[in-house]
C-alpha positions, 0 to 999 in steps of 0.5 A: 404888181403884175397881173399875169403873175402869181403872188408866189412867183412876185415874191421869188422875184423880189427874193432874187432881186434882193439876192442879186442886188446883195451879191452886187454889192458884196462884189463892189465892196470885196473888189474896193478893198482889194483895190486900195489895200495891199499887204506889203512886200515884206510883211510875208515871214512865212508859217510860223509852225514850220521853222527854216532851216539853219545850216545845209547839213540839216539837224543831227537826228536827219541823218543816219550812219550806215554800216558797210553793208548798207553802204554798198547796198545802196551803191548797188541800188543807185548803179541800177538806176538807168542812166540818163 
């Protein structure tokens, strides 16, 4: 085909050629069908392995009582917190 090059090197040309050619149309093709099809607004209903949460308070087992002591051990903990 070209008579300063060597066959080696005409068939990586054609090999990328091909390549970029297969790219191009991977592209066109992937931004056609972005172009036309968008989901709906309301089709989103979130993960389905994370359930939402019901109520404010939070399911029973979320939460702990605490003993005296630990109640005011934790006040003490948040008084030294510095304050902002």
């Amino acid at each position: 085909m070209f008579p300063s090059i060597s066959l080696a090197q005409e068939i990586g040309l054609a090999v990328l050629l091909v390549a970029a050619l297969v790219w191009v149309l991977g592209l066109g093709h992937m931004l056609w069908d972005s172009r036309f099809h968008h989901p709906e607004p309301d089709a989103y209903e979130g993960l389905s392995a994370i359930p939402s949460q019901r109520t404010a308070t939070g399911h029973p087992l979320e939460s702990v009582e605490l003993t005296p002591a630990e109640q005011q051990a934790f006040a003490g903990l948040v008084r030294s917190f510095p304050q902002p």
